[in-house]
C-alpha positions in Angstrom: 0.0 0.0 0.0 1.5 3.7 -0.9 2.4 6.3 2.1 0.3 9.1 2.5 2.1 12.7 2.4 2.6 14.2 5.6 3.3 18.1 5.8 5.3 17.7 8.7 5.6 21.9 8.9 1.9 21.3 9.9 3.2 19.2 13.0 3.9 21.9 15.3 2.4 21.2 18.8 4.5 19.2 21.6 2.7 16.6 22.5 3.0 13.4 25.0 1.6 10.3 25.0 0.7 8.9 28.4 0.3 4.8 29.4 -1.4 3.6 32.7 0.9 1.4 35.1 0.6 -0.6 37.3 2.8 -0.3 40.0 3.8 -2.3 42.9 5.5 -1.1 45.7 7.7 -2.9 47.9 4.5 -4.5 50.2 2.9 -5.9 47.1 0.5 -3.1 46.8 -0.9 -2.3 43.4 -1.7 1.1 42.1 -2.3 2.9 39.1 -0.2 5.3 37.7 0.5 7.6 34.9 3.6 7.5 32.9 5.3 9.2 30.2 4.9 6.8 27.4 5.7 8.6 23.7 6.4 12.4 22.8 6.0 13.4 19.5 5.0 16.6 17.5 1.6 16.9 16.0 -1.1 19.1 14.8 -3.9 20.0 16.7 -7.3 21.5 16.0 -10.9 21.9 17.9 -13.3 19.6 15.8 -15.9 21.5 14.1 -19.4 20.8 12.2 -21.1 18.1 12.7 -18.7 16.5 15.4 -18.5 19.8 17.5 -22.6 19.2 17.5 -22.2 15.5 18.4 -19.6 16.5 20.9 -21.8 19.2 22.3 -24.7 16.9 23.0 -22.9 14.2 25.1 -21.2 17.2 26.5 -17.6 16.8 25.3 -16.9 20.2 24.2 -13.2 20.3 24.6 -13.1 17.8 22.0 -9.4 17.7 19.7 -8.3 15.8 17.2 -4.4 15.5 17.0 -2.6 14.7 14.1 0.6 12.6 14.7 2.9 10.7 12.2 2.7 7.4 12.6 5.4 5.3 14.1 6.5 1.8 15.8 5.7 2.8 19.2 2.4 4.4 18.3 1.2 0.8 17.2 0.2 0.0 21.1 -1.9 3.1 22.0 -5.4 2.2 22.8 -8.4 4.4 24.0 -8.2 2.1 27.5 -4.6 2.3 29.0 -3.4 5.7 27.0 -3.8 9.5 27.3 -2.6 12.7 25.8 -1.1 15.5 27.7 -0.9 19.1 25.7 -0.8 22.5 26.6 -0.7 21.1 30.8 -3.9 19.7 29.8 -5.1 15.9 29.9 -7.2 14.3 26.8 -8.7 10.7 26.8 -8.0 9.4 23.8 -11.8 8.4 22.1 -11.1 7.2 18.7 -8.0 6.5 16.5 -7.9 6.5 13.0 -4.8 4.9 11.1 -6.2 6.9 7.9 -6.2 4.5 5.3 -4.2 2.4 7.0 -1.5 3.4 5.8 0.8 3.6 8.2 1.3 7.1 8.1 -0.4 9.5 9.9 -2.6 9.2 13.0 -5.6 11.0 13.6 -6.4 10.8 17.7 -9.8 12.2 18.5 -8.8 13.8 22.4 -11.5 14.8 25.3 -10.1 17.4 27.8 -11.0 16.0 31.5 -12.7 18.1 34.1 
């Protein structure tokens, strides 16, 4: 399959890429924890049209999508055990789109938490 074209100049956000642990301490106890996973440069942009109204409805209006290039490490992120930290804020990841499966580029639909 042929590589999309990615205007990397458009990638110009700092971006990281967050995994839940678990981590045990030294008495066997288990806890969650967030860790830095991946940092990467990306664009990012408020959605708009139709998904702003979606997001509006269900009351997810700090809704982003983030545009990353796609890489090895990028292969693991789910919308369960990752997150995306921009800006000092925190996004749950809802939806990832390998577009066309190509391998190339990344589209990450982002909620802000409260």
């Amino acid at each position: 399959m042929s590589k999309l074209t990615v205007d990397i100049g458009r990638l110009d956000k700092r971006i990281t890429i967050q995994r839940q642990d678990v981590i045990t301490d030294t008495e066997g106890n288990q806890t969650q924890e967030w860790t830095d996973f991946h940092s990467c440069w990306a664009s990012v942009n408020g959605v708009t049209g139709r998904e702003y109204w979606q997001a509006r409805q269900s009351h997810e209006e700090n809704t982003v999508n983030f545009k990353v290039r796609f890489c090895a490490a990028l292969k693991a992120i789910n919308t369960v055990d990752y997150r995306i930290v921009f800006g000092g804020r925190i996004y749950n990841i809802e939806h990832i789109d390998n577009v066309l499966f190509a391998d190339s580029l990344l589209n990450i639909k982002g909620v802000e938490t409260v």
